[in-house]
Biopython code that builds the backbone (N, CA, C, O; Angstrom):
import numpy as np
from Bio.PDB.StructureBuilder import StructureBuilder

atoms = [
    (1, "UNK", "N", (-9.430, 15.172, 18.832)),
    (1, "UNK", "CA", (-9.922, 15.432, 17.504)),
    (1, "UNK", "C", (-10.245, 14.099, 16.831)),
    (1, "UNK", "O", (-9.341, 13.273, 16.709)),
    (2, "UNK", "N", (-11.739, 13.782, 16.293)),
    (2, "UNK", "CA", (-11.513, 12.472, 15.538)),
    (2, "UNK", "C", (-11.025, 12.816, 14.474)),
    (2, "UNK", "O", (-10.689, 13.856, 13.908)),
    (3, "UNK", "N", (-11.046, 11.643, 14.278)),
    (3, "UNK", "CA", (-10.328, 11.414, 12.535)),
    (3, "UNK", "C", (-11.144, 10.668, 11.329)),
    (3, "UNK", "O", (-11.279, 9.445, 11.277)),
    (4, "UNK", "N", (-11.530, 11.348, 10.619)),
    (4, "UNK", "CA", (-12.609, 11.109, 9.820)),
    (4, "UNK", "C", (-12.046, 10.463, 8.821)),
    (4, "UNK", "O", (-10.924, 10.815, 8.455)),
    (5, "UNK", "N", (-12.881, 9.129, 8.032)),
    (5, "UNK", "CA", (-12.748, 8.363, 6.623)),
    (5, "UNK", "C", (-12.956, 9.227, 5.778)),
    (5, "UNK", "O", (-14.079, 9.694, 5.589)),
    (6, "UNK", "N", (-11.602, 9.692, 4.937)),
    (6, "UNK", "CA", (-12.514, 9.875, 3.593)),
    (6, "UNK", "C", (-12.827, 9.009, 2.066)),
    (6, "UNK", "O", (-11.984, 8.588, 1.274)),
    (7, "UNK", "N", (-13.734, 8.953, 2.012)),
    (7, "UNK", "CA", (-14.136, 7.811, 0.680)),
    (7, "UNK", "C", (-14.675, 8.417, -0.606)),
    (7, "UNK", "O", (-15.278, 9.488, -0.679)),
    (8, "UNK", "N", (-14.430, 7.730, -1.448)),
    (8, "UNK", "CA", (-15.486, 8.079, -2.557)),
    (8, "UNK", "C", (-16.178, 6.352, -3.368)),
    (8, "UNK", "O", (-15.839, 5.177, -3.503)),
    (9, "UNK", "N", (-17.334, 7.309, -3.710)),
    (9, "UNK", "CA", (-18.521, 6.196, -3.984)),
    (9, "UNK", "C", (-18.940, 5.872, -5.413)),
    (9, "UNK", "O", (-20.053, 6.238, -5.789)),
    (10, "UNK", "N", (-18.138, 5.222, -6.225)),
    (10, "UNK", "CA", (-19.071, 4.770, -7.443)),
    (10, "UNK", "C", (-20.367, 4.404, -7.812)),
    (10, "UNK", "O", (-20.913, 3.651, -7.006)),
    (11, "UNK", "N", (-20.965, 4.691, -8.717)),
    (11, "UNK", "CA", (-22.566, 4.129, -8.606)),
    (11, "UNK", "C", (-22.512, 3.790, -10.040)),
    (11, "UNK", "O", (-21.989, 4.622, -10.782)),
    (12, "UNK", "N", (-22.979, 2.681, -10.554)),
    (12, "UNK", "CA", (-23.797, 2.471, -11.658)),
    (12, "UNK", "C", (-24.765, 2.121, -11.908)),
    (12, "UNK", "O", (-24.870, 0.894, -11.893)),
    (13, "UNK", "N", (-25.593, 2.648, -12.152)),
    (13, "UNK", "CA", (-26.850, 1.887, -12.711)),
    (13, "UNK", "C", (-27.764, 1.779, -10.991)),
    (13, "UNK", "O", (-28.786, 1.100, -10.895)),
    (14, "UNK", "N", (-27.323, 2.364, -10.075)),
    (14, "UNK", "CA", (-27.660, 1.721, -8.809)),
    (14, "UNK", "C", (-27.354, 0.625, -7.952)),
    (14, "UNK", "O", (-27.895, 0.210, -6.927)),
    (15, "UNK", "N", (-26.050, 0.133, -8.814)),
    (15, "UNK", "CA", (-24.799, -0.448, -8.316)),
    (15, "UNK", "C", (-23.363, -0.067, -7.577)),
    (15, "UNK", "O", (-22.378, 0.303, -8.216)),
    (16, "UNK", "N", (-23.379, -0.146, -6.794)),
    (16, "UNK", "CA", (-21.885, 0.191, -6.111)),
    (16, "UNK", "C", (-20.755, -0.289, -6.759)),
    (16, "UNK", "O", (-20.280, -1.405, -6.546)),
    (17, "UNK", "N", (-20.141, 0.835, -7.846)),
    (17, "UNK", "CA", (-19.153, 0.248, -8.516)),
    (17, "UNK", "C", (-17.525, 0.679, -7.805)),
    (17, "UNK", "O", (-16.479, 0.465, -8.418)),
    (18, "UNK", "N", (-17.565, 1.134, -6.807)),
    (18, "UNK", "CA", (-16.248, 1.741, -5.865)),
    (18, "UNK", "C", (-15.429, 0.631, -5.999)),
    (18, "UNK", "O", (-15.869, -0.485, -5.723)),
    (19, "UNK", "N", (-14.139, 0.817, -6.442)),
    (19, "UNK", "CA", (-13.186, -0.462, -6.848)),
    (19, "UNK", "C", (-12.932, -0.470, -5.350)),
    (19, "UNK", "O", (-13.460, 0.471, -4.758)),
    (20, "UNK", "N", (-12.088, -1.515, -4.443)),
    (20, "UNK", "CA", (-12.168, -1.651, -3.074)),
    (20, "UNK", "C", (-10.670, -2.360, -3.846)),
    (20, "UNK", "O", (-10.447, -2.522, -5.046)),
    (21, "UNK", "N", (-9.685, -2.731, -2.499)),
    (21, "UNK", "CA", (-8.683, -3.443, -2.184)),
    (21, "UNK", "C", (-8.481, -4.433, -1.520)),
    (21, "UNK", "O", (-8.125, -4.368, -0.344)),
    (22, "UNK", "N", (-8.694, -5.655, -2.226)),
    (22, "UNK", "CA", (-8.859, -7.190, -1.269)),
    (22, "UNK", "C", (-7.533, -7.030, 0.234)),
    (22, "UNK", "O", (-6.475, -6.443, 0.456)),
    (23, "UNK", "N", (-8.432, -7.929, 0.896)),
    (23, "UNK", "CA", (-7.517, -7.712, 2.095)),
    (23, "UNK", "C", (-6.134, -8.166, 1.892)),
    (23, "UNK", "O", (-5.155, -7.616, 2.398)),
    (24, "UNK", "N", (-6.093, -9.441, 0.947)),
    (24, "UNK", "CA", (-4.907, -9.904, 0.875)),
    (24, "UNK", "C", (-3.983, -9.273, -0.231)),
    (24, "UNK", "O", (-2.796, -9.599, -0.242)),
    (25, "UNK", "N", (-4.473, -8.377, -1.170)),
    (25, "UNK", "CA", (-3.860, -7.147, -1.818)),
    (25, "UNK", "C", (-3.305, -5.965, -0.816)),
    (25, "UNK", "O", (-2.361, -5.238, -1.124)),
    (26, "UNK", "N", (-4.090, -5.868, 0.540)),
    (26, "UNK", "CA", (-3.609, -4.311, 0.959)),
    (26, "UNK", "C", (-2.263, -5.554, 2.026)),
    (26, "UNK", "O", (-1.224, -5.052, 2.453)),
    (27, "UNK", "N", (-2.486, -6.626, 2.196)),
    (27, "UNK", "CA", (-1.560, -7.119, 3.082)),
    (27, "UNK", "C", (-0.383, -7.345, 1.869)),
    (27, "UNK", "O", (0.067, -6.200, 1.887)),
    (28, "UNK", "N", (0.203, -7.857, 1.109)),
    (28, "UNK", "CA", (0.808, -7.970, -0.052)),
    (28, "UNK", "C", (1.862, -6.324, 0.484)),
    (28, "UNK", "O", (2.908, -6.310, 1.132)),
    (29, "UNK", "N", (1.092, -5.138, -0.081)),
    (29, "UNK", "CA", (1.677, -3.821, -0.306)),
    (29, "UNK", "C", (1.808, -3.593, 1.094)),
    (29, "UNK", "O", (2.873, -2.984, 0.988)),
    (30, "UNK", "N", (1.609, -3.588, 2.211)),
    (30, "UNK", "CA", (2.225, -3.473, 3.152)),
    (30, "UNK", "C", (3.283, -4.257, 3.481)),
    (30, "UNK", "O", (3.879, -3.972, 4.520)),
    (31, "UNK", "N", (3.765, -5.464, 2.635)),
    (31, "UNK", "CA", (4.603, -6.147, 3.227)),
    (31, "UNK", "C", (5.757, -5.853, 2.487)),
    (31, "UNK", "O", (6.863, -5.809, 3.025)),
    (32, "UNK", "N", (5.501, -5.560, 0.782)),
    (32, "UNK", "CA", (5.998, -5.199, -0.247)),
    (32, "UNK", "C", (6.233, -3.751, -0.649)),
    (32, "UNK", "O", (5.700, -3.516, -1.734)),
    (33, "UNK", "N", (6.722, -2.937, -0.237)),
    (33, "UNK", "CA", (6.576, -1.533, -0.253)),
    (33, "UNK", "C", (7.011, -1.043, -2.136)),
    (33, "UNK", "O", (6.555, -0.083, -2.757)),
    (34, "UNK", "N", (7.965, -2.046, -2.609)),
    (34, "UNK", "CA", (7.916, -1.596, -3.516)),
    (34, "UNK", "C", (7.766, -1.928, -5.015)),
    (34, "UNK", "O", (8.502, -1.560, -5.931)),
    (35, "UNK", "N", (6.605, -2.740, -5.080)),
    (35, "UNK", "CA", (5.906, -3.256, -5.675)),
    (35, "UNK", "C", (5.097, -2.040, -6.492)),
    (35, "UNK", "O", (5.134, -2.103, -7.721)),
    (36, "UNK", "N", (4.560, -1.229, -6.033)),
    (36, "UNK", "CA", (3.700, -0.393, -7.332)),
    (36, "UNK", "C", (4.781, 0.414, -7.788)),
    (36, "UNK", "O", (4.419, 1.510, -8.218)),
    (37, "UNK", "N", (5.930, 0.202, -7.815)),
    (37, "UNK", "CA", (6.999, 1.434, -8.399)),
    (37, "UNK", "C", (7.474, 0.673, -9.075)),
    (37, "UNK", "O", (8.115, 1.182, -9.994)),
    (38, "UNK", "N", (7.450, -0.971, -9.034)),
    (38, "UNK", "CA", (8.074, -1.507, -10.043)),
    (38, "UNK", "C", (7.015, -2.020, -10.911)),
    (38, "UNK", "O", (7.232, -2.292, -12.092)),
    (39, "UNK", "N", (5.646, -2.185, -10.240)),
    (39, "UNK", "CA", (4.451, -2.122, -11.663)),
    (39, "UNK", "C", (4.391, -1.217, -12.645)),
    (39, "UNK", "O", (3.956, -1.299, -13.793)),
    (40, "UNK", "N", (5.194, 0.206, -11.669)),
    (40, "UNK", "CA", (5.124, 1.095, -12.809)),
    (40, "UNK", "C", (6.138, 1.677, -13.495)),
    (40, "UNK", "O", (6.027, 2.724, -14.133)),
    (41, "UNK", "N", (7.620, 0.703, -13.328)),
    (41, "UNK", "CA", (8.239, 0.682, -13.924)),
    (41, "UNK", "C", (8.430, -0.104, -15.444)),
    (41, "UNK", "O", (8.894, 0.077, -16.570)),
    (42, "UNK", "N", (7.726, -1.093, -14.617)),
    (42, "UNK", "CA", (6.863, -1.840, -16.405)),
    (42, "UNK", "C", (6.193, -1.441, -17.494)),
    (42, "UNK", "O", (6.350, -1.539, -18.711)),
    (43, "UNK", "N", (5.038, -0.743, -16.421)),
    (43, "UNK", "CA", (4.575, 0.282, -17.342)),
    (43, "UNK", "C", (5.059, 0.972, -18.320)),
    (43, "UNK", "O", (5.110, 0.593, -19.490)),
    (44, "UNK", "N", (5.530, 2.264, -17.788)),
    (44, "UNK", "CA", (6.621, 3.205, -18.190)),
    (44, "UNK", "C", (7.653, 2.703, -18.951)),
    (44, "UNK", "O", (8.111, 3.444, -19.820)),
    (45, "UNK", "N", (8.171, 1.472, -18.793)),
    (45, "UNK", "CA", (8.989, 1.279, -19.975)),
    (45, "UNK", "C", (8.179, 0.661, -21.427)),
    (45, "UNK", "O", (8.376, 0.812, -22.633)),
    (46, "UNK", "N", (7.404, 0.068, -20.790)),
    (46, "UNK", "CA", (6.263, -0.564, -22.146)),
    (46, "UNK", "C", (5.648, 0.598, -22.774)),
    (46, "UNK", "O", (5.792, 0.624, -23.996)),
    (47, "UNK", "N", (4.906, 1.706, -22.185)),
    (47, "UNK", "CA", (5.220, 2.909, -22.683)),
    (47, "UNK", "C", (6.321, 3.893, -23.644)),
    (47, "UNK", "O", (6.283, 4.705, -24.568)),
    (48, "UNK", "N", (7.014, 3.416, -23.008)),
    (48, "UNK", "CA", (8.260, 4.299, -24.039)),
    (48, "UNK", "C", (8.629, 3.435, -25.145)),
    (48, "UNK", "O", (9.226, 3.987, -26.070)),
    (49, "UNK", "N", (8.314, 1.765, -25.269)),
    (49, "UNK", "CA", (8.605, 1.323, -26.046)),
    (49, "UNK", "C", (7.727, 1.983, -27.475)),
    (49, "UNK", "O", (8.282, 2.381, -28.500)),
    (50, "UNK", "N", (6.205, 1.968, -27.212)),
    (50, "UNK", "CA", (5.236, 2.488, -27.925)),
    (50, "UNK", "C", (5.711, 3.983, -28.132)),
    (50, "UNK", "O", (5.621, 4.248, -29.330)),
    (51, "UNK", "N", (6.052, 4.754, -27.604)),
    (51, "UNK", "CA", (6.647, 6.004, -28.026)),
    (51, "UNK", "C", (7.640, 5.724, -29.150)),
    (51, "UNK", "O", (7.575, 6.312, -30.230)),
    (52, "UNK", "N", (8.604, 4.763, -28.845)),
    (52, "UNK", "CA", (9.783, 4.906, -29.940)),
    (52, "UNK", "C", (9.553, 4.120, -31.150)),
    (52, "UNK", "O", (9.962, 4.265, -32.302)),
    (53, "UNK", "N", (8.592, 3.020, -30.454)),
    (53, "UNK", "CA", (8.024, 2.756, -32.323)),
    (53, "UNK", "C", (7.043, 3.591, -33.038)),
    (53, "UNK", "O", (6.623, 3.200, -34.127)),
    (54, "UNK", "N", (6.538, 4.977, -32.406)),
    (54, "UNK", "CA", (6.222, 5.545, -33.247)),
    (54, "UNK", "C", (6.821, 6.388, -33.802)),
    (54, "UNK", "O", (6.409, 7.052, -34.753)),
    (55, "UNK", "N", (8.094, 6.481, -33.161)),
    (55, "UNK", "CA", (8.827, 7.820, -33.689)),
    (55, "UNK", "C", (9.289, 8.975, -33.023)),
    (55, "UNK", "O", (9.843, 10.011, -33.391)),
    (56, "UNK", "N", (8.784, 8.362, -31.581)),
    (56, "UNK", "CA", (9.198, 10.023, -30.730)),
    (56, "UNK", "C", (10.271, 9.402, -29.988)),
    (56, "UNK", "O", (10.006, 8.774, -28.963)),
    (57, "UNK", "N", (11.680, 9.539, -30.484)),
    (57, "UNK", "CA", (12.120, 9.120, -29.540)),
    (57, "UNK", "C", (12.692, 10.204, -28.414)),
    (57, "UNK", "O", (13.446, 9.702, -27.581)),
    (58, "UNK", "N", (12.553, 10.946, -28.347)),
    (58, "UNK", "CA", (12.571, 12.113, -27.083)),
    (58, "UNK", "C", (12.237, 11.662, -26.109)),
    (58, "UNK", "O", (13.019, 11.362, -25.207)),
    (59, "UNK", "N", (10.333, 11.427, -26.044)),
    (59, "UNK", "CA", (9.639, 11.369, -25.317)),
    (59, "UNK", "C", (10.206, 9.786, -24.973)),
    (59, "UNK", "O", (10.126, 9.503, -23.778)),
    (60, "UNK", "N", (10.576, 9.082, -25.559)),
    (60, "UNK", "CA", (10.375, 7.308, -25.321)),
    (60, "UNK", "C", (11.545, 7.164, -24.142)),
    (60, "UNK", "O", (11.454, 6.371, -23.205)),
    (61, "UNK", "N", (12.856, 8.237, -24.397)),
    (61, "UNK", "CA", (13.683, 8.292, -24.093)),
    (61, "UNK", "C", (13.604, 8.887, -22.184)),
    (61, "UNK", "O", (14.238, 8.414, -21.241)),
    (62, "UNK", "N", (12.689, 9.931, -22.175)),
    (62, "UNK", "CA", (12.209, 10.443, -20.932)),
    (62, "UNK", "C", (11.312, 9.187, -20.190)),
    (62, "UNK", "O", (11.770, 8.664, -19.174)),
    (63, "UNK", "N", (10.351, 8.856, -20.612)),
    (63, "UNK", "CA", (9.649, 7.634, -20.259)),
    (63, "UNK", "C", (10.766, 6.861, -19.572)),
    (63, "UNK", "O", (10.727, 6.877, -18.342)),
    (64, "UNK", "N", (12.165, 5.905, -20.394)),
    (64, "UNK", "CA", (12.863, 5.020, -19.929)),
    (64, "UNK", "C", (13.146, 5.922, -18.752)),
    (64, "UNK", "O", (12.405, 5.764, -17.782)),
    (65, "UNK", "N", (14.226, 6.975, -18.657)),
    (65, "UNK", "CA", (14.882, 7.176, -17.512)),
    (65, "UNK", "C", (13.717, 7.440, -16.531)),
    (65, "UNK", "O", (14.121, 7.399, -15.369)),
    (66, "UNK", "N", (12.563, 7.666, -16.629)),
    (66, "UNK", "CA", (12.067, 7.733, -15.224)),
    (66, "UNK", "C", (11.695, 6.145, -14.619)),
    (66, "UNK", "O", (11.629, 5.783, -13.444)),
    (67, "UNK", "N", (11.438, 5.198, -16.125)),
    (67, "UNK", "CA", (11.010, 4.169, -15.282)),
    (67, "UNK", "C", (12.106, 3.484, -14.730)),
    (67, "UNK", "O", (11.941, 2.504, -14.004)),
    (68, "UNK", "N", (13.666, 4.112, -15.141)),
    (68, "UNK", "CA", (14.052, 3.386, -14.143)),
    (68, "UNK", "C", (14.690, 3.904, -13.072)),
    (68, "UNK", "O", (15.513, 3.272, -12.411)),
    (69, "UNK", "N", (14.267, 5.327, -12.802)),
    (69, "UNK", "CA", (14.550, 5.575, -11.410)),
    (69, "UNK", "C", (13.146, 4.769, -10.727)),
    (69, "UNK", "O", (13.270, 4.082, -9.713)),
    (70, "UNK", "N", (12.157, 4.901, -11.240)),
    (70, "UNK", "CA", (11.074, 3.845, -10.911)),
    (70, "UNK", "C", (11.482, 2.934, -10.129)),
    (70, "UNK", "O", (11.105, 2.589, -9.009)),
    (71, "UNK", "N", (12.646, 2.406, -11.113)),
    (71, "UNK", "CA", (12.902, 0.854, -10.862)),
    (71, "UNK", "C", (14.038, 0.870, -9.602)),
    (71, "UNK", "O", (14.262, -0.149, -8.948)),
    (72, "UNK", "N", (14.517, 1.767, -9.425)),
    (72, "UNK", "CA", (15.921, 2.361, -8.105)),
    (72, "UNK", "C", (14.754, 2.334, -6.853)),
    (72, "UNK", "O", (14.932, 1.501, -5.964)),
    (73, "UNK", "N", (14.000, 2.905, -6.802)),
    (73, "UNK", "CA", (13.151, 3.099, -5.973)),
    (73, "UNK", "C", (12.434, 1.596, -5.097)),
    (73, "UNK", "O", (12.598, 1.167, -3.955)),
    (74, "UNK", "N", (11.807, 1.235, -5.981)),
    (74, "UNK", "CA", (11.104, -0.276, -6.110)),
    (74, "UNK", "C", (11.944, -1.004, -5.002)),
    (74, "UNK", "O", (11.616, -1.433, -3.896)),
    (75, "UNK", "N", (13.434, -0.993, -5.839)),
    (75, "UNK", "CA", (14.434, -2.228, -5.237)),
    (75, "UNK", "C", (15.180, -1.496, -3.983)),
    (75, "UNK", "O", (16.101, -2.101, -3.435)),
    (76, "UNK", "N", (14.989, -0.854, -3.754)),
    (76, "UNK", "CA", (15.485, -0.075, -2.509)),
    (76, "UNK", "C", (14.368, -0.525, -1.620)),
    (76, "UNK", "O", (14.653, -1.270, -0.682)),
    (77, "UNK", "N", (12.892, -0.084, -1.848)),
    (77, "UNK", "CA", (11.754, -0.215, -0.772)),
    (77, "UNK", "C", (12.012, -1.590, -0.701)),
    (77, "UNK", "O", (11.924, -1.865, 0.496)),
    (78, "UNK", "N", (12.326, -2.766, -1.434)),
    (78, "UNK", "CA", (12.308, -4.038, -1.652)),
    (78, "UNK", "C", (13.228, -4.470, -0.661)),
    (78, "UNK", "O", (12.983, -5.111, 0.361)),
    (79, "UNK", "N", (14.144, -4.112, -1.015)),
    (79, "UNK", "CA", (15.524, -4.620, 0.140)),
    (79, "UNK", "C", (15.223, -4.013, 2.001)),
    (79, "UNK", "O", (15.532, -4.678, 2.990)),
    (80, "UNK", "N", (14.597, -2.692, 2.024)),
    (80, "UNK", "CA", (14.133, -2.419, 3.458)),
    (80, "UNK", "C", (13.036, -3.301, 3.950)),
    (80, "UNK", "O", (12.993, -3.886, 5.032)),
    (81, "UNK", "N", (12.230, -3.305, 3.070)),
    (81, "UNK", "CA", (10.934, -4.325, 3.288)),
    (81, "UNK", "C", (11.362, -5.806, 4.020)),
    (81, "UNK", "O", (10.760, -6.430, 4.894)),
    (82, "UNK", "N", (12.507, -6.089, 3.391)),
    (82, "UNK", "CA", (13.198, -7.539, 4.026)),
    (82, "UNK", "C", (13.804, -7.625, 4.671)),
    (82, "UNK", "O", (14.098, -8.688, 5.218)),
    (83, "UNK", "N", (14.584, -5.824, 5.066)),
    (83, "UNK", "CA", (15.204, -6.474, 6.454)),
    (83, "UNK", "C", (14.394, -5.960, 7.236)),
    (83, "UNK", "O", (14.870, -5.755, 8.353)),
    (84, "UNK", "N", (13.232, -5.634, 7.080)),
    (84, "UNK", "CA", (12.305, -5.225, 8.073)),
    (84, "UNK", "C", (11.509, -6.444, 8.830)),
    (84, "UNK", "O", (11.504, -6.870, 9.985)),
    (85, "UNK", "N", (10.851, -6.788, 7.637)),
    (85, "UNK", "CA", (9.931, -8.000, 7.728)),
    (85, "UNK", "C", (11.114, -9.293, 7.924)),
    (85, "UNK", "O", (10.947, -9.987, 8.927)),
    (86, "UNK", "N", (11.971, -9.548, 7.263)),
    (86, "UNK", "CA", (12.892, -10.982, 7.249)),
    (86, "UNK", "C", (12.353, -11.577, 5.737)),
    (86, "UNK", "O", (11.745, -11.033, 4.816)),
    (87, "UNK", "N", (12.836, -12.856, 5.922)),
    (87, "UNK", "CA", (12.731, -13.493, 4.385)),
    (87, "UNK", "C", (11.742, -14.513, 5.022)),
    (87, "UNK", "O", (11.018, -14.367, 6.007)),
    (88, "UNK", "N", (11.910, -15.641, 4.157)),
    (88, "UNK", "CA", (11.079, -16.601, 4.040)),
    (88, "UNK", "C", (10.921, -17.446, 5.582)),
    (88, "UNK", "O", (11.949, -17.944, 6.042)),
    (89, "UNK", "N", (9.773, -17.571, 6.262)),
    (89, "UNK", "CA", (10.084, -18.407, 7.707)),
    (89, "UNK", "C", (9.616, -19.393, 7.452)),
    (89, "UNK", "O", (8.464, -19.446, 7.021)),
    (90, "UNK", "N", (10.388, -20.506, 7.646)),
    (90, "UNK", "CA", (10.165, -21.865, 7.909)),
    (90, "UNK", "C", (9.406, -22.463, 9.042)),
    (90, "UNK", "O", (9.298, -23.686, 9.135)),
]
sb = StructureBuilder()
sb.init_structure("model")
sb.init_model(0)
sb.init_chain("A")
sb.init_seg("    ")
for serial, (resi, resn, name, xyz) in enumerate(atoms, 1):
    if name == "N":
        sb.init_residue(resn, " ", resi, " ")
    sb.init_atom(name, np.array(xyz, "f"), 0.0, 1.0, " ", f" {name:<3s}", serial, name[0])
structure = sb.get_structure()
C-alpha cells in the first residue's frame, strides 16, 4: 500500500503562502519532545493572566491548571528526550 503526503497549500495573491518548518526547527522538536507543551504552557498562563485582570477569575483559574499540567508534560518529554538522546557531547 503506498503512503500518500497529505498537504495543504496557501496562496496569496499567486504566492505560495504555506507556512513550512525550517529543517533546523523540525530537527530542534525531534530532539526536544517537549518543547511545544511548554510554549504552550506560557501561553496558557499569559492567558489566564489576561483573564484575571479582567475579572474572570474562573476561567483564569482553569487556564492556570491546565497550563500546568502543560507544564508536567513538557518536563517529563524533556527528561526522556535526554536520556534518550544524552546531554551535551563534547
Amino acid at each position: 500500500m503506498k503512503k500518500r503526503k497529505l498537504s495543504l497549500r496557501l496562496r496569496y495573491r499567486g504566492r505560495d503562502v504555506t507556512p513550512r518548518l525550517s529543517g533546523r526547527l523540525r530537527g530542534y522538536l525531534r530532539e526536544n519532545w517537549g518543547a511545544p507543551f511548554i510554549t504552550a504552557f506560557m501561553t496558557l498562563l499569559l492567558t489566564a493572566a489576561g483573564y484575571l485582570a479582567a475579572g474572570l477569575e474562573k476561567t483564569a483559574n482553569l487556564l492556570a491548571e491546565y497550563a500546568y499540567y502543560s507544564l508536567v508534560i513538557g518536563v517529563v518529554l524533556q527528561l526522556v528526550c535526554y536520556l534518550k538522546y544524552g546531554g551535551e557531547e563534547e
